[in-house]
Each structure stands twice: as structure tokens, then as C-alpha cells.
C-alpha positions in Angstrom: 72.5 -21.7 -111.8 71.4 -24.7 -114.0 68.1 -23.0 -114.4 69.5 -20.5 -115.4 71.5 -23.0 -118.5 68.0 -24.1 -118.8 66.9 -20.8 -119.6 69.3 -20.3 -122.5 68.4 -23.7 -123.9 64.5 -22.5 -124.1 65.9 -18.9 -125.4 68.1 -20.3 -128.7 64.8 -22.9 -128.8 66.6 -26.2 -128.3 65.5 -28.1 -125.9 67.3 -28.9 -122.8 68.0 -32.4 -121.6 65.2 -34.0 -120.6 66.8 -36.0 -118.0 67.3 -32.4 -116.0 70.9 -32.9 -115.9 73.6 -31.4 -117.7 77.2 -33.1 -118.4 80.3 -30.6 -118.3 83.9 -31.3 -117.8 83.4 -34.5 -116.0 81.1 -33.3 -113.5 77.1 -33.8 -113.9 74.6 -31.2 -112.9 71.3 -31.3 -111.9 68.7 -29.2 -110.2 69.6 -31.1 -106.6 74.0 -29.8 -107.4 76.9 -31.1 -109.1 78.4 -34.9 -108.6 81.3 -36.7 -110.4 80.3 -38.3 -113.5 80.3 -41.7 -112.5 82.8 -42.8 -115.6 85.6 -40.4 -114.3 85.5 -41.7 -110.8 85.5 -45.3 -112.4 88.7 -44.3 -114.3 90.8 -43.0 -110.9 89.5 -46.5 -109.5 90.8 -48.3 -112.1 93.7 -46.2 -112.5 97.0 -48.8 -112.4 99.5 -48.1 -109.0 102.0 -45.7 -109.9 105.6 -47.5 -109.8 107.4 -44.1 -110.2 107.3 -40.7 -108.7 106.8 -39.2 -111.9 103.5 -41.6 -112.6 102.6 -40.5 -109.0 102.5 -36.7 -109.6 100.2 -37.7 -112.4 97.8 -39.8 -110.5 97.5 -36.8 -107.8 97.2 -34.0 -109.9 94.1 -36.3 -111.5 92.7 -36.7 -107.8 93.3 -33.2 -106.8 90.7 -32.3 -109.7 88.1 -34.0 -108.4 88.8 -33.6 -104.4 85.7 -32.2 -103.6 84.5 -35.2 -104.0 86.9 -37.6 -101.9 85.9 -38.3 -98.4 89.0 -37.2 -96.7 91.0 -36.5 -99.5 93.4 -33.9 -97.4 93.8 -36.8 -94.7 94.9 -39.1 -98.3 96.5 -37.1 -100.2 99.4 -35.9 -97.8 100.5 -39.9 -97.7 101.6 -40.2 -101.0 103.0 -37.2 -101.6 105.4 -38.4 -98.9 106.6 -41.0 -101.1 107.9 -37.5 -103.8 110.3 -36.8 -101.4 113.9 -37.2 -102.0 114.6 -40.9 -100.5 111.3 -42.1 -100.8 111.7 -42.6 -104.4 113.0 -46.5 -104.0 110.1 -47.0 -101.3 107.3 -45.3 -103.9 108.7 -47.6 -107.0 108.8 -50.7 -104.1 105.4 -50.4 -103.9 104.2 -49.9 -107.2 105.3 -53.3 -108.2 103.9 -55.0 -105.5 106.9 -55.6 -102.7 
């Protein structure tokens, strides 16, 4: 697949990156497969704790995007979307700020 991006880069004469990797909606590709560029997962680690269920739908669908690369995101993620359920609003926002 990249070789074949490679291939159009050396078609329209430009020349491709010379690093052998490719940057593309927050994912990099190289010859070896795709990983999470490193600034995107920094952003999700850095990402404040949601204090409302409404900041916490955010914060998932963010995650969801890149759950092909979480170790045991489906073992997570069903955790905290325990805390959208109706009554676990006061628990999710108890939480967030710390109690």
C-alpha cells in the first residue's frame, strides 16, 4: 500500500519523504505498517478528566478513533461508559473533580 503512495510521488516527480514514512490523519505510515502519531496519543494523555457526562462522550468518541491502538481498549472502555448511564451522572462528575 505505501509503495504504492510512493509510486505516485515518483509518477507527478516529487519526491516522496525521505524518512520512508508518510503522515495522514493522525496516523504515520511506513513500510513496517501504520502507528499513532506520537503527538495525538500525547494529546489523549494529557487530555483533562471529564467532570461531566457530556465532556465524557467527547473524551470516548476521541479514544474510540484510535482504539486499534489501545492495549485492551474493549476491557477500558466499557468502564466509563458505565458512568453515561442514568444515575451515574453525580458519581462521573464526583470523580472528575477529584472526590
Amino acid at each position: 500500500m505505501l509503495s504504492d503512495v510512493f509510486d505516485r510521488f515518483r509518477t507527478a516527480h516529487l519526491n516522496p519523504p525521505s524518512a520512508g514514512a508518510v503522515q495522514y490523519l493522525g496516523h504515520i505510515m511506513s513500510e513496517s505498517g501504520g502507528c499513532a502519531d506520537p503527538q495525538k496519543v500525547a494529546a489523549v494523555r494529557n487530555w483533562p478528566v471529564p467532570t461531566s457526562v457530556t465532556e465524557l462522550q467527547i473524551f470516548l468518541s476521541l479514544c474510540f478513533y484510535h482504539h486499534q491502538f489501545v492495549k485492551d481498549f474493549a476491557t477500558i472502555a466499557p468502564s466509563l461508559h458505565q458512568f453515561m448511564k442514568k444515575g451515574h451522572k453525580q458519581d462521573c462528575e464526583k470523580r472528575g473533580r477529584g472526590n
